[in-house]
N, C-alpha and C positions, 0 to 999 in steps of 0.2 A: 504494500500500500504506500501511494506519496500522496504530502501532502502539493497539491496544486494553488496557487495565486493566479488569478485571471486578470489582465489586463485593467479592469475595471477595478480591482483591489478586492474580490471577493474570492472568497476563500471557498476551495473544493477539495476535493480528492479523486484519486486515482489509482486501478489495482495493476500490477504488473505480473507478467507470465512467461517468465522465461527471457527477461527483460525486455517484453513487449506490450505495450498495451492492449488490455483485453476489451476489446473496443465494445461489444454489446453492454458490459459496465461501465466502461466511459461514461456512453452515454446517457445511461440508467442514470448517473451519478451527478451528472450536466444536467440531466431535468430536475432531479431534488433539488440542487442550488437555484437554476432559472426559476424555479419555484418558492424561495426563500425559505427551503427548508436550514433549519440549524445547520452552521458549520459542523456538532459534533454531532449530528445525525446524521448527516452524509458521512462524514468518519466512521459513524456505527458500522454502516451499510457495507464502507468498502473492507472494514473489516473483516466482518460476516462474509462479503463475497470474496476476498482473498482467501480465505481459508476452505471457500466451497471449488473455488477453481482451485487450490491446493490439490482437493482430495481426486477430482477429474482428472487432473496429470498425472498422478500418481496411478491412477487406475486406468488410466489413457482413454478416458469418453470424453465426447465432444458434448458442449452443454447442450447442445438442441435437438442431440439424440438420447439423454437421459430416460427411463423408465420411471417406475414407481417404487422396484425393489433397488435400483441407486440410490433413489433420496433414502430409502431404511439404511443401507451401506451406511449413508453420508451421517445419518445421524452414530451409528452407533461408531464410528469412525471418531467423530466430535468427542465422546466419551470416554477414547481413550488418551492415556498423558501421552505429549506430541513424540517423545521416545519412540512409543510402539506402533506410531503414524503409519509409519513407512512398512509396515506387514513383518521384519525380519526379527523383532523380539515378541516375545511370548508375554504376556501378563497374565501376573496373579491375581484371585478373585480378591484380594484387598486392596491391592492396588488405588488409590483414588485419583480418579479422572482429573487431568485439567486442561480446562476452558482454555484459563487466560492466558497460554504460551501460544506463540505462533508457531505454526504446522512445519515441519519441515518433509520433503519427500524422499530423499535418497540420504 
């Protein structure tokens, strides 16, 4: 996620993929701000969707061919601490999940 300044001094965000802009959230993320949503509610959003286009690379789907059993993936994915993201360690059933770290894939 970056943070963006636009021209006009307003402040957005932006998610990156492989150091590339994930342009369908760009733009997602241009209409909250053109809409005067909070700066840290678009922040929330590109959050949330850096870490949903996270899990898509890591599993190699393209967001506009997702299912319904990707999005269960995606949450129980969420669930786990960002360590075990990447599928190659094992988790123990005490383990406690966390949210607040960003995803890493490899």
């Amino acid at each position: 996620m970056r943070r963006v300044v636009m021209p006009s001094g307003t402040e957005s965000a932006t998610v990156l993929a492989g150091g590339l802009v994930v342009v369908p959230v760009d733009r997602f993320l241009a209409h909250l701000t053109a809409i005067d949503r909070s700066p840290n509610t678009v922040r929330a959003y590109a959050h949330d969707l850096r870490d949903y286009f996270d899990f898509l690379t890591c599993r190699g789907l393209q967001w506009d061919e997702v299912v319904l059993e990707d999005l269960g993936r995606f949450v129980t994915w969420l669930r786990l601490p960002v360590e075990a993201r990447d599928g190659r360690v094992a988790m123990l059933p005490w383990v406690e999940a966390n949210l607040a770290v960003m995803a890493l894939c490899d």
